[in-house]
Wavefront OBJ file of the C-alpha trace (Angstrom):
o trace
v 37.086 3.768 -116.862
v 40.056 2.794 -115.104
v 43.091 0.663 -117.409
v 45.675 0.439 -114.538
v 44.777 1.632 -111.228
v 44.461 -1.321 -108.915
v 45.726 -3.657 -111.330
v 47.824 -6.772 -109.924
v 49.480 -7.966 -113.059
v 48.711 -7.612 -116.630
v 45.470 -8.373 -117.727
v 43.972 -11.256 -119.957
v 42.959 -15.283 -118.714
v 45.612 -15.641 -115.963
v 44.495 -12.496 -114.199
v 40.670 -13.448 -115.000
v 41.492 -17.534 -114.118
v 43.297 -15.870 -110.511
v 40.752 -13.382 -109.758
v 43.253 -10.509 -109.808
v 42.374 -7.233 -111.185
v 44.653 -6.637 -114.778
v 46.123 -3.724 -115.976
v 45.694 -3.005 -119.849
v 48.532 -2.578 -121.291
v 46.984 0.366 -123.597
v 47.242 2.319 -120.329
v 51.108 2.486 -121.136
v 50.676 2.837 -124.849
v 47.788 6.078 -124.360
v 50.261 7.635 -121.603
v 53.414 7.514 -123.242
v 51.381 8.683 -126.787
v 50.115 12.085 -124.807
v 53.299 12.663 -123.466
v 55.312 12.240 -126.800
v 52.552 14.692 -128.481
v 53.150 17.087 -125.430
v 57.188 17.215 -125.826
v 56.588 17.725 -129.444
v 54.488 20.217 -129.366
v 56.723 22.271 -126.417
v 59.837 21.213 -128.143
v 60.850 19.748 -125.086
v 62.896 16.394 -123.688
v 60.630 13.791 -122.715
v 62.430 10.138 -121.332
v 59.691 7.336 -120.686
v 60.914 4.813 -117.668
v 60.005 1.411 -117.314
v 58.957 1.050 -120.835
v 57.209 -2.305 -121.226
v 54.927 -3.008 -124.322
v 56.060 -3.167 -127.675
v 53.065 -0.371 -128.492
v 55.115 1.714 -126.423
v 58.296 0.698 -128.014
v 56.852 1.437 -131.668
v 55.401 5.540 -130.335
v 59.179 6.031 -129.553
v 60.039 4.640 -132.749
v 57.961 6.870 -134.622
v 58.359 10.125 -132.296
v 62.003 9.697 -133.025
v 61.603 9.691 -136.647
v 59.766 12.477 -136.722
v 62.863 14.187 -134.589
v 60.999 14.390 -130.736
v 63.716 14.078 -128.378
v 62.576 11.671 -126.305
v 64.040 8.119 -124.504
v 62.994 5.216 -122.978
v 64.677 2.398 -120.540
v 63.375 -0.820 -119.666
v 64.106 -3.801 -117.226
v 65.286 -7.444 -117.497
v 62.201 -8.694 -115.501
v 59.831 -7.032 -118.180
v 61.798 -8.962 -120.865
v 62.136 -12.330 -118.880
v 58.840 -12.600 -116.864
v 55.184 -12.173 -117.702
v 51.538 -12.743 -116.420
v 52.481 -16.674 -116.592
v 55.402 -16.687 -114.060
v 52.298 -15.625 -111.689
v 50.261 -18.618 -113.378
v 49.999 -20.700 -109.794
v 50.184 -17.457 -107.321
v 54.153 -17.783 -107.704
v 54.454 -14.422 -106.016
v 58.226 -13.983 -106.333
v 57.721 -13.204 -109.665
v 55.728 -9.936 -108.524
v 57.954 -6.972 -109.688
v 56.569 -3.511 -107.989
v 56.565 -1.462 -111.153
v 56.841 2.663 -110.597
v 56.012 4.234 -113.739
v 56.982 7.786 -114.898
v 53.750 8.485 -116.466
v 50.467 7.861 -115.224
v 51.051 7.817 -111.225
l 1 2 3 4 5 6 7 8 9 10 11 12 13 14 15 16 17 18 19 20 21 22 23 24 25 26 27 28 29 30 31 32 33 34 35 36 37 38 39 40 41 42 43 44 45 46 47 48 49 50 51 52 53 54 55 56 57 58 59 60 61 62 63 64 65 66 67 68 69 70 71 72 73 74 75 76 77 78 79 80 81 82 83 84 85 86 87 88 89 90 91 92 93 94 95 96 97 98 99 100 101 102 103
């Protein structure tokens, strides 16, 4: 099973109602969860880029209490757009995302 791959936007109705394939946004959460477990366990730095679920937000949370060294950045377009600035094929709302993990 693929969560991300070819996915145009995030999935759920707009993507369905458009006919674009979603990304799930567990693909984030699962990616950024192996790499926390990996710089704990090597004792190692790990920053996260592009951070942009709130799952994500709450494995850094918790990593840092338990004393992982790790970091994460975001955007303003992750904060200030979503799947329904897209809603009517508005494609200037179509941020390229690059992500640390996972690619």
């Amino acid at each position: 099973m693929n969560l991300s791959g070819s996915g145009a936007m995030n999935s759920g109705e707009i993507s369905t109602r458009l006919g674009l394939p979603g990304m799930a946004p567990e693909s984030e959460a699962i990616m950024a969860a192996r790499d926390v477990r990996l710089a704990e366990m090597t004792g190692g730095r790990l920053h996260l880029a592009h951070v942009t679920t709130a799952e994500t937000i709450d494995i850094v949370r918790r990593a840092k209490a338990r004393g992982v060294r790790v970091t994460a950045d975001t955007a303003p377009h992750y904060v200030a757009l979503n799947e329904n600035a897209v809603g009517d094929y508005l494609t200037f709302a179509k941020v390229r995302a690059t992500f640390a993990f996972g690619r």
